[in-house]
C-alpha positions in Angstrom: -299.8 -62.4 8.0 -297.2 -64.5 10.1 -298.1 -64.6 13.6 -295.2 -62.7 14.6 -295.2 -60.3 12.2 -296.6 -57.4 14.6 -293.7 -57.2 16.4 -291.7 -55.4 13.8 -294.0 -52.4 11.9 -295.7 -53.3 8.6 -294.6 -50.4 7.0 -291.3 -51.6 7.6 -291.8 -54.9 7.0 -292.7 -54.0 3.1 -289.8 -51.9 2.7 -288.1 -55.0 3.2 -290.0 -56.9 0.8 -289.2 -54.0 -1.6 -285.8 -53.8 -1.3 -284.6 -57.2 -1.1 -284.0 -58.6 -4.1 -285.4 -62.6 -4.7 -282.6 -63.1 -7.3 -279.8 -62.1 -5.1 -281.4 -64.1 -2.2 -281.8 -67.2 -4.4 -278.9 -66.8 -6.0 -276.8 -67.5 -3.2 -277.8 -71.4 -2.7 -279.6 -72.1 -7.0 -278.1 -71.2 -9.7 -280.8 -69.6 -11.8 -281.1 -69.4 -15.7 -283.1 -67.4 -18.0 -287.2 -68.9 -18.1 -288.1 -66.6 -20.7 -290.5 -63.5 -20.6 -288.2 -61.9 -17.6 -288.5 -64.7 -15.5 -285.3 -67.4 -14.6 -285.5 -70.8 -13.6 -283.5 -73.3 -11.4 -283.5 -76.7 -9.4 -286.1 -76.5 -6.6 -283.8 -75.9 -3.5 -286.9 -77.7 -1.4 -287.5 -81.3 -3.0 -285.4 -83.2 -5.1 -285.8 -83.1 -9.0 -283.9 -83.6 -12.4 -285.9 -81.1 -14.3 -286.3 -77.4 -13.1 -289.4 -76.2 -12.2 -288.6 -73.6 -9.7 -289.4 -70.0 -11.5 -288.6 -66.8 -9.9 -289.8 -63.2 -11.0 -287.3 -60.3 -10.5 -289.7 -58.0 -11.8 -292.6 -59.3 -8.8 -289.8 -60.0 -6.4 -291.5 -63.6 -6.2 -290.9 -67.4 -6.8 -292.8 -70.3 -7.2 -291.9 -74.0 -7.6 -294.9 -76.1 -10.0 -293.3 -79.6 -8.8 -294.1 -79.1 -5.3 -295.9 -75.9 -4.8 -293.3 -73.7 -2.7 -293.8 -70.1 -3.4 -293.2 -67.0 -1.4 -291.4 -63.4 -1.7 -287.3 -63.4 0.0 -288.5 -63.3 3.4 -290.8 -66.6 2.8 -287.4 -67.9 1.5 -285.4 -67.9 3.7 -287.7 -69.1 6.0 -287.8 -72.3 4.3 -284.7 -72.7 3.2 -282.7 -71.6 6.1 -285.1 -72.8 8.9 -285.3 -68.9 10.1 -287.8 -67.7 12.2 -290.1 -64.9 10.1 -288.6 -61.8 12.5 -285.1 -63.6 11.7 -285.7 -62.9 8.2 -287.1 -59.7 8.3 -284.1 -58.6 9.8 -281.4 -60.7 8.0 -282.4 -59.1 4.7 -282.8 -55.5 6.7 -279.5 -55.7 7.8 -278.4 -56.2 4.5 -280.4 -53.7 2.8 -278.9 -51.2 5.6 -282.4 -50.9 6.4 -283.5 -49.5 10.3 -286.4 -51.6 11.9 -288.8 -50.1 14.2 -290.3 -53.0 16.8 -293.9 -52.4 18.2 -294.6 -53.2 22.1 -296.9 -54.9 23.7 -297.9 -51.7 25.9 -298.1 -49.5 23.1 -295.2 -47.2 23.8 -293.0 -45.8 20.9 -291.8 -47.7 18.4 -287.6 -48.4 19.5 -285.0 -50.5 17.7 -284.9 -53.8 19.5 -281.9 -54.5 21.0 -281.5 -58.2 20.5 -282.4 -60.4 17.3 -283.7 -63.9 17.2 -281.5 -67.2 18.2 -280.1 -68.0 15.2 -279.2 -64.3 14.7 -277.3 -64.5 17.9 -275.2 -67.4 17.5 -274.4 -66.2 14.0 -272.9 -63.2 15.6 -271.2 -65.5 18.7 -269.1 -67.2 15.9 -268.0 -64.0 14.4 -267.0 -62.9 17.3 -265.0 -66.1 17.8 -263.1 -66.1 14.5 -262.1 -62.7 15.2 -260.8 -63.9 18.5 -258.7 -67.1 16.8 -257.5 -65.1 14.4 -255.5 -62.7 16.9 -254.5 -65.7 18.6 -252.8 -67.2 15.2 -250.2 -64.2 15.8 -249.4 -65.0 19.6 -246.1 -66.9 20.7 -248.1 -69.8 22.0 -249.7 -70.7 18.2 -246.2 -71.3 16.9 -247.1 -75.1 16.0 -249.9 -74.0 14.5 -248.0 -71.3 12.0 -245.2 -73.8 11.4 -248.0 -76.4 10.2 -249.8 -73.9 7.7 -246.1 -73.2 6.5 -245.0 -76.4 5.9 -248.1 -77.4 3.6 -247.3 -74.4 1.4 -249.8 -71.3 3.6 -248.1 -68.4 4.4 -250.4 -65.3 6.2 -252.2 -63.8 3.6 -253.2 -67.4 3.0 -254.3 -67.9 6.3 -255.9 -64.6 6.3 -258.0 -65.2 3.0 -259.1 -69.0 4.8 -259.9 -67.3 8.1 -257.5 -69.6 10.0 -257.4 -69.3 13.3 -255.7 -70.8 16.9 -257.7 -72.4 20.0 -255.3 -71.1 22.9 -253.8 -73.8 25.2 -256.7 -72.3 27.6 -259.7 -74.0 29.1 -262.2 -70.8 29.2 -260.2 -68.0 27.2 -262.7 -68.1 24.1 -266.2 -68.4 27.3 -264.5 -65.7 29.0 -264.5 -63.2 25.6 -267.8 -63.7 24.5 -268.9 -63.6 27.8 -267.7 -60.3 28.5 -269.4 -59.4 24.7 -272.2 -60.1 26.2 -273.6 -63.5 25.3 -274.8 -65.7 28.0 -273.6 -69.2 29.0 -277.0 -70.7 27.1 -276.0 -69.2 23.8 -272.5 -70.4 23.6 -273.1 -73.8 24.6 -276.6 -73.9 21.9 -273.6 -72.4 19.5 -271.3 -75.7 20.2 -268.5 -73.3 21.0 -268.4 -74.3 24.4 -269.6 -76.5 27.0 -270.4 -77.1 30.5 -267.9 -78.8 32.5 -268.6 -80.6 35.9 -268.1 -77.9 38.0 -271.2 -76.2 36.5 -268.4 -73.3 34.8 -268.3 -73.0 31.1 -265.3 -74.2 28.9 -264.2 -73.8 25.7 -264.5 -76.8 22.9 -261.2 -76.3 21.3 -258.3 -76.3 23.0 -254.4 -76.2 21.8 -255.8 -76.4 18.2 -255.7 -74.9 14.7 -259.4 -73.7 13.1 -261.1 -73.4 10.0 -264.1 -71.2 10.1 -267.2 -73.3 8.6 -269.5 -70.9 6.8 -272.7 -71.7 5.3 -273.1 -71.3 1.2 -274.1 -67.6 2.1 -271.1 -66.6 4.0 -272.1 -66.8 8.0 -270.2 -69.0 9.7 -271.7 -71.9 11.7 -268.8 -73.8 12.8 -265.2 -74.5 13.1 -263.2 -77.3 11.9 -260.0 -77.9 14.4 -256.7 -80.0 13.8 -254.7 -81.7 16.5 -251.5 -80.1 17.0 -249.5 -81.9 19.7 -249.0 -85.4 20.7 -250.3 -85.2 24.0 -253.5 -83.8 22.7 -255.2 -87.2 23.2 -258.5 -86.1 21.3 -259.1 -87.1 17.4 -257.3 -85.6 14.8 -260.1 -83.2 13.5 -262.2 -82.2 16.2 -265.6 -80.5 14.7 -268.4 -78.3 16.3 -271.2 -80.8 17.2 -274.4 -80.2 15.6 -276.5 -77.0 16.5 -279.5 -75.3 15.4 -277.2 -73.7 12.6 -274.7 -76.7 11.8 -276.0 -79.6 10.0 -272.5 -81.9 9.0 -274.7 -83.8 6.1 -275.5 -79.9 4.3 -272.1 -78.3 4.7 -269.5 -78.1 2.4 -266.1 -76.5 3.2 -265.0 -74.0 1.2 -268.9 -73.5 -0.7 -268.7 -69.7 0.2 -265.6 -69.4 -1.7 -266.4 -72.2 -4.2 -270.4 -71.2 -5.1 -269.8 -68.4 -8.2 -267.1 -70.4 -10.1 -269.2 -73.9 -9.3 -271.8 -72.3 -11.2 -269.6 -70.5 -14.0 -267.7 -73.6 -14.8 -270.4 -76.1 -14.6 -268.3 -78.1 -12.1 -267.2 -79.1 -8.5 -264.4 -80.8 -7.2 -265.3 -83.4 -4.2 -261.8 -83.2 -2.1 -261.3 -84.4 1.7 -259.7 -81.9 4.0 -259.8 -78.0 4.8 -255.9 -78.1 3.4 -256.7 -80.0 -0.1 -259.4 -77.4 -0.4 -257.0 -74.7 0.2 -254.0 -76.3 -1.9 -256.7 -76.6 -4.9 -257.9 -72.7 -4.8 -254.5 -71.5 -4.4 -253.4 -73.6 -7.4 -255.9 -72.4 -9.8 -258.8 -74.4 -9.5 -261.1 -72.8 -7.4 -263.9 -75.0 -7.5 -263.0 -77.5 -4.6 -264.6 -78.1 -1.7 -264.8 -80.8 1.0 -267.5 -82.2 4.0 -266.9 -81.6 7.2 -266.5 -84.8 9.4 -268.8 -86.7 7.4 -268.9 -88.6 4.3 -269.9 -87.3 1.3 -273.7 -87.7 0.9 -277.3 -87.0 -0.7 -278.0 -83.6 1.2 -274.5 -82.8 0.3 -275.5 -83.8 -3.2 -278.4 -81.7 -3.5 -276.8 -78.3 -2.5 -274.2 -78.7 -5.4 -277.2 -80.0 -8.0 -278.8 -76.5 -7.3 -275.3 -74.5 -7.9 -274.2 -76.8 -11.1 -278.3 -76.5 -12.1 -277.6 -80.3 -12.6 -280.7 -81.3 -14.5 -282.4 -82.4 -17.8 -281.7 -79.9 -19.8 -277.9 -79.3 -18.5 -275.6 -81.3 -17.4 -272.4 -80.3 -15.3 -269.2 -82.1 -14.0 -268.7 -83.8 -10.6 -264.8 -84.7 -9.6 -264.2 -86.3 -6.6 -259.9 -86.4 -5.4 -259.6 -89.5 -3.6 -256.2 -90.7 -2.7 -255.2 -94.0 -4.7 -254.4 -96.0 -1.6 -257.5 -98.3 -0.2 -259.6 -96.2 2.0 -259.4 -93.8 -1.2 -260.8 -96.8 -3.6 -263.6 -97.6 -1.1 -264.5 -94.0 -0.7 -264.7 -93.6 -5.0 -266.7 -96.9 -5.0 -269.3 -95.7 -2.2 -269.5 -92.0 -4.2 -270.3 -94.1 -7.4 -273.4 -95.5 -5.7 -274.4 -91.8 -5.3 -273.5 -91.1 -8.7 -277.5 -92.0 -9.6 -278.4 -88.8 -8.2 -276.6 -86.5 -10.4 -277.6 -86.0 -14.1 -274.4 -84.8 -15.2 -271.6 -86.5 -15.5 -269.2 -88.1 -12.7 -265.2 -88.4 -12.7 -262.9 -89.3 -10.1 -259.4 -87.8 -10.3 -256.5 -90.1 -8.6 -253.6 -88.6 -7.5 -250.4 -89.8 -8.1 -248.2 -91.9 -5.3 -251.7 -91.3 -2.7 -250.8 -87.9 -2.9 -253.7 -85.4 -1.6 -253.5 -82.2 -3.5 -252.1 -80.6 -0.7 -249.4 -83.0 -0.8 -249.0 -82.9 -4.4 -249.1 -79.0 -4.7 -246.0 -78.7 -2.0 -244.1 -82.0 -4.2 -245.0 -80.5 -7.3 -246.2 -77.5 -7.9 -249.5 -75.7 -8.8 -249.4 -77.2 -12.5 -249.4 -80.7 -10.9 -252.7 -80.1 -9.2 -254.3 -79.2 -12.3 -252.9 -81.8 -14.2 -254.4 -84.1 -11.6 -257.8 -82.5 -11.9 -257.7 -82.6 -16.1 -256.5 -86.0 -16.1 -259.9 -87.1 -14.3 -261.8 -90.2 -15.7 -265.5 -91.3 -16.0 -266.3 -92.8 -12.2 -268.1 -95.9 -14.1 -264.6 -96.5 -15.9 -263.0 -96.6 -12.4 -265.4 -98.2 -10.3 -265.5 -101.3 -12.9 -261.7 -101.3 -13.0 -261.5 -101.6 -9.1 -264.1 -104.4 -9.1 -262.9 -106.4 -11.8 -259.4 -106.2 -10.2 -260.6 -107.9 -7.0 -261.0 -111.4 -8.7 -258.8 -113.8 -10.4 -259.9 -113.3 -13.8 -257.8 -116.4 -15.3 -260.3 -118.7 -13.5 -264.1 -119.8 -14.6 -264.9 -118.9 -11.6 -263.5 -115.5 -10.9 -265.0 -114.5 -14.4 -268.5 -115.1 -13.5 -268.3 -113.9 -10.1 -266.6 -110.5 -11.4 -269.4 -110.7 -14.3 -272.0 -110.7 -11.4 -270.5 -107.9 -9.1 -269.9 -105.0 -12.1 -273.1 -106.0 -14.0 -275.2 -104.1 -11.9 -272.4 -101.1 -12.2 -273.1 -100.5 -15.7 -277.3 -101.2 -15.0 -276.5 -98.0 -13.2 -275.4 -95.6 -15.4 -277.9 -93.3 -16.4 -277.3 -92.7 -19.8 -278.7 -95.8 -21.4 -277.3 -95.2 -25.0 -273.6 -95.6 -23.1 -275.1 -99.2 -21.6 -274.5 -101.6 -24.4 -271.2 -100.2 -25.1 -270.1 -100.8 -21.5 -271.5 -104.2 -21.6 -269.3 -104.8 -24.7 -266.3 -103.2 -22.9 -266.7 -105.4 -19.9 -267.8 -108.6 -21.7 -263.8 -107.4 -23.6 -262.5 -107.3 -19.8 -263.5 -110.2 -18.4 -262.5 -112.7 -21.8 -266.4 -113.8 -22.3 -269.1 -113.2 -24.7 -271.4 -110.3 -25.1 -274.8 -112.3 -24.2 -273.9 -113.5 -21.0 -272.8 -110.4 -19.9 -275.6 -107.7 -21.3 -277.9 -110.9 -19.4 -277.0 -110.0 -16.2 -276.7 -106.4 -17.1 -280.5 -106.3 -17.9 -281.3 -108.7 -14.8 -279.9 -105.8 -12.5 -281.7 -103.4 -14.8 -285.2 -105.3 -14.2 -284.5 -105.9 -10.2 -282.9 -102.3 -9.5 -286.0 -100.2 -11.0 -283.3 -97.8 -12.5 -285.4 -97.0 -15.5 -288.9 -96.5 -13.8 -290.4 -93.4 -15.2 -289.4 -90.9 -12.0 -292.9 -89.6 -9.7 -293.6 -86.5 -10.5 -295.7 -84.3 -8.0 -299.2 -83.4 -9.3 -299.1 -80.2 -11.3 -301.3 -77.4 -11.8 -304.1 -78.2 -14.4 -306.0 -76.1 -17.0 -309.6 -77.5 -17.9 -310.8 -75.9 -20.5 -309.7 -72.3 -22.5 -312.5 -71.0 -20.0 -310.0 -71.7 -17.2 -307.1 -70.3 -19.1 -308.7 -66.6 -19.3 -309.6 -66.8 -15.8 -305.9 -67.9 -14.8 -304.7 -65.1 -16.9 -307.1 -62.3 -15.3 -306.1 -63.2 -12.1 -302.5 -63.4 -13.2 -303.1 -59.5 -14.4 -304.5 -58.8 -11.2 -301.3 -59.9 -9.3 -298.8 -58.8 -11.7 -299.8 -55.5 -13.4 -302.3 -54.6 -10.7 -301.8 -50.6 -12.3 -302.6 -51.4 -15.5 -305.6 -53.7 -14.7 -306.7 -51.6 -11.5 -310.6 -50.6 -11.9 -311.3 -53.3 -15.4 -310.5 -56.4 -13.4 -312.3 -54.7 -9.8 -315.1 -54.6 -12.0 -315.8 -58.2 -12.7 -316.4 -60.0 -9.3 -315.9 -64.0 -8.2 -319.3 -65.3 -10.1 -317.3 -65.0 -13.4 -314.7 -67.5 -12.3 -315.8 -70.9 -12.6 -313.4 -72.8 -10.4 -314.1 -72.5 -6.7 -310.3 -71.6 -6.3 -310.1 -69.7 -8.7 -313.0 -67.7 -6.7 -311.1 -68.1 -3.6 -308.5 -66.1 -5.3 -310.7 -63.4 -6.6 -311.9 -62.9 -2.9 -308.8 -62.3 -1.8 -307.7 -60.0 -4.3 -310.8 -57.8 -3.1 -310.3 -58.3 0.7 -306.6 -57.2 -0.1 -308.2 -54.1 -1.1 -308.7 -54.9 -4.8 -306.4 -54.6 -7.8 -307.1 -50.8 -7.5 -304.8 -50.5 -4.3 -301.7 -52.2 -5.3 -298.5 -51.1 -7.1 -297.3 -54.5 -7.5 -294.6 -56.7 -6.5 -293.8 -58.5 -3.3 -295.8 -56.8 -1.3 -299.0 -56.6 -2.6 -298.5 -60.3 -3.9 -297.9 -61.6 -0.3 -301.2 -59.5 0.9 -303.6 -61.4 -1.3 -302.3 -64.7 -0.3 -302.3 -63.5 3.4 -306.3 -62.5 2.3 -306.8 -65.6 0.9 -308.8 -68.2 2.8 -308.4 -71.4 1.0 -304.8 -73.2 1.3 -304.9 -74.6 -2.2 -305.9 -70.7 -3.3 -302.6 -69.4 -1.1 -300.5 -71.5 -3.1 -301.9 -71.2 -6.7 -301.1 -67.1 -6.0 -298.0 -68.1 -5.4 -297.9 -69.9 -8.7 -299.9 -67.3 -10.7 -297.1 -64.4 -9.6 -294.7 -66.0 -11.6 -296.5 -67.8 -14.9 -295.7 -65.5 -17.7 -298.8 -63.8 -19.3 -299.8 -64.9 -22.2 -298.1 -61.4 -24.7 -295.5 -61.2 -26.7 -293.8 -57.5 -25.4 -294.9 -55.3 -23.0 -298.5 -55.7 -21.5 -300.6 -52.8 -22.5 -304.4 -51.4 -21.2 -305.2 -53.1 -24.6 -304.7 -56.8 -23.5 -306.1 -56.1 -20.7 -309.4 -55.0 -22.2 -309.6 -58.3 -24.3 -308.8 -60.8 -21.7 -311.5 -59.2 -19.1 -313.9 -59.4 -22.1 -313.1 -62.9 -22.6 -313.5 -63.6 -19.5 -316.7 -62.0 -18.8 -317.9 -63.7 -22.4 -317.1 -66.9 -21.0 -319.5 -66.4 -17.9 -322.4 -65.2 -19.9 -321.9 -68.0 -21.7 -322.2 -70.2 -19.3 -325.6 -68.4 -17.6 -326.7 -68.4 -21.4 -326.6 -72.3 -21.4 -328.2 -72.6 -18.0 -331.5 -70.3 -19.3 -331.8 -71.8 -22.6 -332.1 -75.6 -20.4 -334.4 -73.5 -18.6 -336.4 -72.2 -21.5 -337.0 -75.2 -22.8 -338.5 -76.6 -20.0 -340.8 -73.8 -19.4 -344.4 -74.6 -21.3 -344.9 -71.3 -23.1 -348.7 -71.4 -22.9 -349.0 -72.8 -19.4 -346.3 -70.5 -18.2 -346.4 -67.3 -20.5 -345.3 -64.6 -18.2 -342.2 -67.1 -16.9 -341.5 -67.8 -20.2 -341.0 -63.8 -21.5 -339.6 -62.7 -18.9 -336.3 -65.8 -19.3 -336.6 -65.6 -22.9 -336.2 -61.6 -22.5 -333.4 -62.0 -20.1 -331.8 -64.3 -22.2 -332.3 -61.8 -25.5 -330.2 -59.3 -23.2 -327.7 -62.1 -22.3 -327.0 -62.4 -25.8 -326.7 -59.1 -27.0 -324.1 -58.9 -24.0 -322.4 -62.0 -25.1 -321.9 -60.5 -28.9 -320.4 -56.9 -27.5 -318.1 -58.5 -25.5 -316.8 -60.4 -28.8 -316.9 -58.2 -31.0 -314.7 -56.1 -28.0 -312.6 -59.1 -27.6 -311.8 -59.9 -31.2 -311.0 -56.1 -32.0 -307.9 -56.5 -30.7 -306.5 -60.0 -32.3 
């Protein structure tokens, strides 16, 4: 078990594990498809890949990833993919299962609810607490600039209700002073960024005099604010953003994601904006897909969080639109996205707006139509980012040619579909007034020094030796999965009929876990046999085994159970028949008679073993 894990009772702890569900958990940062045989599949949320080969079970309330070897039930989950604590977990997913926990002492006294959860628990709730506190303030005489802003970019309330806007008051403490008297200490809100010390050793708030964005996290808590400058003798920046915490990481959030994440993934597409206000413009003009960083520039981690919503990979390929205004900074910002664009297997447009517009700006000018329009007139990023180089030189001139031939060549050595290389060789070789076989030159020089088309490095997958190996795999996969239906067969037939020494390791555990026998399945019992389990490579292949379909078409029956426990006890008498006929042979019948009858009648019995448990296993093919 985790090391903490006593602090909370085990009997509660499962009825956590039962009643969390690993799709709705998962769900809420990949977007997972149908695997087949029950189970659904999606981009590993925990390395970076093209092709999925993260599986989860809803029927075993499990997951595994084969690239990298992640695996776990929703508590194991979130504890890798949210950086929670395992009691922070436990009762994240108990709170939303409604579910009471009990917490055990250290003296042994009655079990008692404990009054306090872990830190990131805490400065979860310190932030609710403070949008709840902006959000009254929005109303107050003293946020009037801040109202008359939101109106004149088109937000009345029930916009700035739905957004969760709020108001800093033109206070130094108010917002230390509420939560303080809620309860949280001085450590908490200054580990929260919400305020900070000042010199006088007395807390003080970090927005002041300012409008706020809550910042939530693709599941809905929020970790931050985002806060615009108001009045001209506010000497600070324009956006002012909570510094980073244990909870707020700039380079993963996205603005907007919570609202954004379920369309994302039914439309197969994001939209890449640039402030809290574009991101509102575009959902309140019908295209609620848009989101936008949060004091950063657009970048890999933020890359990866949309790859696992758009389940950008292989197999299918979604749409990535970045809005950049069409003024300089807006060029430089498309051209520095392109050289991201390598990262995404989908496809990559960038939607200009008209007159440097934002689509704020453009949905007050011209409506709600307009910012759609903007969005459906998008065009391939490649398209644009050659256009903006080519128009940097003086084409006219030898020498602006060549130099403009050398600075896009490696722009079309990027783009990852290499059927659509030639053509944009041709097109550019049409751009720049030269022929086709300078140009695809230097397109396949910045092929052969960039390393675009090395075959990617895959991490080392799970191997299957021989059909031996394969009947093992798939008793210990009816152990884990159908542990009612294979109960007292698979008990039966101990760790000498696996072959593999982790495959053993496995079997072990499966006994020390109280055998196949004990267990009704799912989560629970899955995470008790890799708890049992010794060997680290054994912990993560049960990981792996709880969600590899069985080998059956339909419903797994006592029947298939039968045959592939007598195939697999076959396949170890086999292997002790081979051993005593080697041995046999090198016995000397006459020197050695007795020695000799008693292998050669041991291996008689073998046999007659060996055929039963055919004739068993091939009764039901």
């Amino acid at each position: 078990m985790y090391a903490v894990a006593g602090r909370v009772k085990d009997e509660d702890i499962a009825l956590v594990r039962d009643r969390s569900s690993i799709v709705d958990v998962i769900s809420e940062t990949v977007t997972l498809r149908s695997a087949g045989g029950g189970n659904l599949k999606g981009l590993c949320p925990f390395h970076d890949e093209k092709t999925p080969s993260f599986n989860v079970s809803p029927a075993r309330n499990v997951y595994f990833c084969h690239g990298c070897g992640q695996g776990g039930d929703a508590i194991k989950f979130l504890m890798d993919a949210e950086h929670l604590t395992f009691i922070e977990s436990v009762e994240r997913l108990a709170g939303k299962a409604g579910i009471q926990l009990r917490y055990d002492t250290e003296t042994g006294a009655p079990s008692t609810p404990r009054p306090q959860a872990g830190q990131k628990q805490r400065l979860l709730a310190a932030h609710v607490a403070a949008v709840d506190f902006y959000r009254e303030q929005l109303g107050t005489p003293g946020a009037r600039k801040a109202r008359e802003f939101l109106a004149e970019r088109g937000f009345g309330r029930d916009a700035a209700e739905k957004y969760g806007c709020g108001f800093a008051p033109d206070s130094w403490d108010a917002l230390a002073k509420h939560l303080r008297m809620k309860g949280f200490t001085a450590e908490e809100l200054t580990a929260a960024g919400l305020c900070k010390p000042a010199r006088s050793g007395s807390l003080i708030d970090r927005f002041r005099r300012r409008l706020l964005w809550p910042i939530r996290d693709v599941s809905g808590d929020v970790i931050g604010f985002g806060a615009r400058k108001l009045f001209e003798d506010d000497d600070g920046p324009k956006y002012l953003n909570t510094p980073e915490t244990p909870i707020y990481k700039k380079s993963h959030v996205l603005y907007g994601l919570d609202h954004a994440k379920r369309e994302i993934a039914k439309r197969g597409r994001a939209v890449i904006v640039e402030g809290y206000t574009d991101v509102m413009a575009c959902h309140e003009a019908g295209e609620p897909t848009a989101v936008a960083t949060c004091g950063t520039a657009f970048g890999v981690d933020h890359i990866q969080v949309l790859r696992r919503l758009l389940m950008d990979s292989d197999s299918f390929t979604g749409e990535i639109i970045y809005t950049f205004d069409g003024d300089a900074a807006g060029q430089k910002a498309a051209l520095r996205a392109f050289e991201e664009d390598q990262r995404f297997v989908g496809r990559t447009f960038i939607a200009v707006s008209p007159d440097n517009m934002d689509p704020c700006e453009l949905r007050l000018a011209r409506g709600d139509l307009a910012v759609r329009d903007m969005i459906a007139g998008r065009e391939p990023l490649v398209d644009f980012a050659l256009r903006q180089t080519l128009a940097r030189f003086d084409l006219d001139s030898v020498e602006g040619r060549v130099e403009a031939m050398r600075r896009a060549a490696p722009l079309v050595a990027k783009i990852k579909d290499r059927e659509k290389r030639p053509e944009y060789a041709r097109k550019l070789a049409g751009d720049l007034g030269m022929d086709l076989e300078p140009v695809q030159r230097a397109v396949n020089n910045a092929l052969r020094s960039s390393g675009v088309d090395q075959p990617p490095q895959r991490a080392p997958q799970s191997s299957v030796d021989s059909p031996q190996r394969l009947v093992e795999r798939e008793a210990l996969k009816l152990a884990l999965q159908e542990p009612v239906l294979a109960g007292p067969m698979f008990d039966a037939l101990g760790p000498e009929n696996y072959g593999d020494s982790v495959l053993q390791a496995v079997r072990e555990a499966i006994t020390h876990a109280g055998g196949a026998s004990s267990a009704t399945g799912g989560a629970v019992w899955i995470e008790k046999v890799r708890d049992a389990c010794a060997d680290l490579g054994g912990q993560v292949l049960v990981s792996e085994l709880a969600v590899e379909p069985l080998y059956v078409d339909g419903q797994v029956d006592p029947r298939y159970v039968q045959i592939t426990l007598a195939r697999l006890q076959g396949g170890a008498l086999a292997t002790r028949i081979r051993d005593l006929k080697s041995k046999v042979q090198r016995v000397n019948p006459v020197a050695n008679k007795d020695q000799y009858l008693a292998l050669a009648g041991e291996l008689f019995s073998l046999e007659q073993q060996a055929r039963a448990l055919r004739e068993q296993a091939a009764g039901g093919l």
